[in-house]
C-alpha positions in Angstrom: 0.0 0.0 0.0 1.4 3.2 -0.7 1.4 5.6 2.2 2.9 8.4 1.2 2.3 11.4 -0.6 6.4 11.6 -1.5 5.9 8.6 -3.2 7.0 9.1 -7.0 4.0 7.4 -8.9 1.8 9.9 -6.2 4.0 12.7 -7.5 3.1 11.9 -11.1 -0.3 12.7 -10.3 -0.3 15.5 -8.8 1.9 16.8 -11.9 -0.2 15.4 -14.2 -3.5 16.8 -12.7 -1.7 20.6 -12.9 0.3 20.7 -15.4 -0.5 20.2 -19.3 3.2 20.4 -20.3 3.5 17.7 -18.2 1.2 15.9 -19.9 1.9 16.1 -23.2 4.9 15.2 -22.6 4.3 11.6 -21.1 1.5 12.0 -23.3 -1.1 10.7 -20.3 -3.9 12.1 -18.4 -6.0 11.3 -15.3 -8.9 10.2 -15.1 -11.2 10.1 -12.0 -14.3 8.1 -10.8 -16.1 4.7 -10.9 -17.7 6.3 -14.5 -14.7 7.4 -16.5 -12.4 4.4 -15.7 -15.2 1.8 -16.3 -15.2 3.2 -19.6 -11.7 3.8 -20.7 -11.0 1.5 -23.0 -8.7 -1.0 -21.5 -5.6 -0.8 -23.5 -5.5 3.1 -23.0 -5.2 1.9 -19.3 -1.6 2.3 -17.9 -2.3 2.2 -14.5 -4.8 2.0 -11.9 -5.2 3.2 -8.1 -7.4 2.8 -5.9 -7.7 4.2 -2.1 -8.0 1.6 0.7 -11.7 2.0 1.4 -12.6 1.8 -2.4 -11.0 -1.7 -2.5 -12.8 -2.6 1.1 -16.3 -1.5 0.0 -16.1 -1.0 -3.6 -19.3 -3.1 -5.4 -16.8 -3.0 -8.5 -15.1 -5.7 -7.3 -15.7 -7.4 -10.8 -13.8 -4.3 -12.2 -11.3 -4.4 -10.2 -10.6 -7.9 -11.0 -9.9 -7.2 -14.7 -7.1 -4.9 -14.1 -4.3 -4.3 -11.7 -3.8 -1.7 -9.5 -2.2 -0.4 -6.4 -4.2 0.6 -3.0 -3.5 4.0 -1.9 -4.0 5.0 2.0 -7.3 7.7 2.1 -5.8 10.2 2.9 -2.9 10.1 0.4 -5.5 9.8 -2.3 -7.3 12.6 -1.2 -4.0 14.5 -1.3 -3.6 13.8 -4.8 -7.4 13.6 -5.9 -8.4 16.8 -8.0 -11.8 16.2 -6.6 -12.9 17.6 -3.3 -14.9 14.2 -2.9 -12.8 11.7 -3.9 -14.8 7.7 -5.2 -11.4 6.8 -4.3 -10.5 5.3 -7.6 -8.5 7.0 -10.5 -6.3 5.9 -13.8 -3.6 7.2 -15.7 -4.6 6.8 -19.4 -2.6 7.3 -22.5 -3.8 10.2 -25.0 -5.6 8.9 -28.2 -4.7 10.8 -31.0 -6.1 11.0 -34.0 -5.3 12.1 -37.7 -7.4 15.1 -39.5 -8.2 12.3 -41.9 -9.6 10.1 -39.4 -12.2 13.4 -38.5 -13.3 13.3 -42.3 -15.3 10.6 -43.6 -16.0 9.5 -47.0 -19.8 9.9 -46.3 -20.6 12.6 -44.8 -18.4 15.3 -42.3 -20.2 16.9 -39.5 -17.2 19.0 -37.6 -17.5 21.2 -35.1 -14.0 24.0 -35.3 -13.2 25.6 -32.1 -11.1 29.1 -31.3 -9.4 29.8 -28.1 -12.4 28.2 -25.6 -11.3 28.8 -22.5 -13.9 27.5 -20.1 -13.5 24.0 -18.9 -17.1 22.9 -18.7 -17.8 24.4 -22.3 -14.9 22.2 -23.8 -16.4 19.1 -21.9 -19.9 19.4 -22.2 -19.1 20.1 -26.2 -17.3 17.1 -26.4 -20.4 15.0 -24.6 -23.3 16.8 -26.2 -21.2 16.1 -29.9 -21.5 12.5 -28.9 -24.9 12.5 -28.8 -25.1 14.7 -32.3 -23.2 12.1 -33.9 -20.7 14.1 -34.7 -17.4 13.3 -36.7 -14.8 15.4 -35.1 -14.1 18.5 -33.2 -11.3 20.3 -34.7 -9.8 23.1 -31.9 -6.5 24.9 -31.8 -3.7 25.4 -29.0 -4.6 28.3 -27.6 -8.1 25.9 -26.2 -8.1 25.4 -22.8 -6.5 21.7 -22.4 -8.5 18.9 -23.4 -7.0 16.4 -21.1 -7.4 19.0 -18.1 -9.0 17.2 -15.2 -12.2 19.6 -15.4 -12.4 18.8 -18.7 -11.8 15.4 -18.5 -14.8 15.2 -15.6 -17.3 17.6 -17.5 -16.7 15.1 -20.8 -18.4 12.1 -18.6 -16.4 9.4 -20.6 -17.5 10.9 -24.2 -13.7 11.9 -24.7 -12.6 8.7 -24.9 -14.9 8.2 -27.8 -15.1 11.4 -29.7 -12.1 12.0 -32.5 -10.5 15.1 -32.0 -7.8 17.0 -33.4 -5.9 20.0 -32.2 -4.1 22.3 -34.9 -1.1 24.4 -34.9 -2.6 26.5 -37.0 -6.0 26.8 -37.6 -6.5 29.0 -40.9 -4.5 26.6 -42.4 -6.8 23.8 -41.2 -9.8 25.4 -42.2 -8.7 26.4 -45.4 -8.1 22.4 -46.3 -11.5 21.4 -44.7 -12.8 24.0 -47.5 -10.9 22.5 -50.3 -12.3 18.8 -48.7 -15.8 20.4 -50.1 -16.6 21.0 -46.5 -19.4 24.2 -45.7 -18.5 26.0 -43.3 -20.4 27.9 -40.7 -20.4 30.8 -38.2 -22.9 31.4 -36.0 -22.1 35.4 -35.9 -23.9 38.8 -34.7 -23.5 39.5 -38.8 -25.6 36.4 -39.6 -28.8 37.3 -41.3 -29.5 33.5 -42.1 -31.2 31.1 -39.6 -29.3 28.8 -38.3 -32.2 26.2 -39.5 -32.5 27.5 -43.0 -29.6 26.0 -44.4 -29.4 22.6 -45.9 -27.0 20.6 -43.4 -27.5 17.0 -45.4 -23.9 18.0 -46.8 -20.7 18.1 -45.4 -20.5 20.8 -43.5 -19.2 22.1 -40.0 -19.6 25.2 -37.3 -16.8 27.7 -36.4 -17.4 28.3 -32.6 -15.3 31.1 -30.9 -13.9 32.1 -27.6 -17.1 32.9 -25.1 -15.8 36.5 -24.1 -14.5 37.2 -27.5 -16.2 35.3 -30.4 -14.2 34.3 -33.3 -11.4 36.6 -34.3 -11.9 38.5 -37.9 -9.2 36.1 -39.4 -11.2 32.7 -38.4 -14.8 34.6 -38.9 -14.0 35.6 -42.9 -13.5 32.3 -43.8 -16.9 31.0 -42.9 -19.0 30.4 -45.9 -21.9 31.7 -44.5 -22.4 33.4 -41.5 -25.7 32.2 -39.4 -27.7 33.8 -36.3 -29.7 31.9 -33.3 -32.7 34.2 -33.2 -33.0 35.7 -29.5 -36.0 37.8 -27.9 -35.2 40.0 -24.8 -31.7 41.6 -24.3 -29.4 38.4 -25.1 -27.0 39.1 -27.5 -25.7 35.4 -27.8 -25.8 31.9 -26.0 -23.4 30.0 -24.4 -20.6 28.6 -26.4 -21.6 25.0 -25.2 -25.4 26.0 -26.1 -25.1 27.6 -29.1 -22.8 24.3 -30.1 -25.6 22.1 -28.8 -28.3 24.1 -31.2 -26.4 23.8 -34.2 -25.4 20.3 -34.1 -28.5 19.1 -33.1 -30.5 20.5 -36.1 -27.8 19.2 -38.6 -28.7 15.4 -36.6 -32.5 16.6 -37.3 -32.3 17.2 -41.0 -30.2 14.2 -41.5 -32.2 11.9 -39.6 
């Protein structure tokens, strides 16, 4: 049993929890909670921990069986737990990566392009609502807030593990070869004149979503094929970048379906 927050595989956490540089460069991530490890696929797995209570009382005892792991005291785990209430189990999982190829089927794209998010929860709940939309891919550049961050991670409720995803160096570029794919491209913008439900999605075709404070910068905005508007009544000037996401994908699932 490991009883000691000094101990180097507890360290690893901890550094892994705060720091993305860290990382990316072991290229892992923790995950927390009965909910995400259950569905981690198992080869992603690299290791497993669970605190000594978990193992006592856990009814995941089948779980447990199919993988190893190491008990950690409570109150180490709880040292190293990004959560204020641990379930007392957590895994280290290797990053899937994924090609921009691999976002594109031969059928028919549905993308969802991302600038500069910064908001944890957006990023996560994005990830999980595009799951249900049947999405493709979600496309997002570097200066996103971290996808393996540990709010992230939680706020994705195991859909990261099955969404593909790709994170560009440079975006324009990326964008400008998703055009030349035959993709359509979308911004929901405060110019849009169009509907968001008037256009014909049963092509391939994906939304540009921007920073929530900020929007989509001039550069990324002008090379939208069309720029669309969610109609609002009252005072709103504009949704939530998670809602707003959840709108537009949603209706593309509706006219396909």
């Amino acid at each position: 049993m490991i009883t000691s927050s000094s101990n180097p595989q507890m360290k690893q956490i901890v550094q892994l929890n705060k720091k993305a540089k860290t990382r990316y460069e072991q290229r892992v991530f923790v995950a927390e909670g009965i909910k995400m490890c259950r569905e981690a696929p198992a080869e992603w797995i690299q290791a497993m921990y669970v605190s000594e209570s978990f193992e006592k009382n856990s009814s995941c005892q089948d779980f447990l069986k199919r993988h190893p792991y190491e008990v950690v005291s409570d109150k180490v785990f709880s040292a190293v737990s990004d959560t204020k209430t641990p379930q007392g189990l957590l895994c280290l999982i290797k990053m899937p990566e994924y090609s921009l190829e691999e976002l594109i089927p031969c059928d028919m794209p549905h993308l969802l392009v991302l600038e500069s998010l910064q908001d944890p929860g957006n990023l996560g709940t994005i990830l999980r609502t595009a799951e249900g939309a049947g999405i493709t891919g979600v496309i997002m550049n570097r200066s996103t807030v971290d996808l393996f961050h540990p709010k992230v991670i939680r706020s994705t409720m195991g859909s990261l593990f099955r969404v593909p995803f790709y994170i560009t160096g440079d975006l324009k570029d990326t964008i400008l070869m998703l055009k030349r794919r035959g993709i359509t491209l979308y911004a929901a913008h405060l110019k849009g004149t169009l509907a968001y439900d008037k256009p014909d999605y049963r092509k391939p075709c994906g939304f540009l979503i921007g920073n929530e404070g900020n929007g989509l910068s001039d550069e990324i905005a002008e090379l939208a094929d069309t720029y669309i508007r969610i109609p609002m009544e009252g005072k709103v000037e504009s949704l939530n970048a998670a809602v707003a996401s959840a709108l537009l994908m949603y209706e593309v699932r509706r006219q396909r379906r």
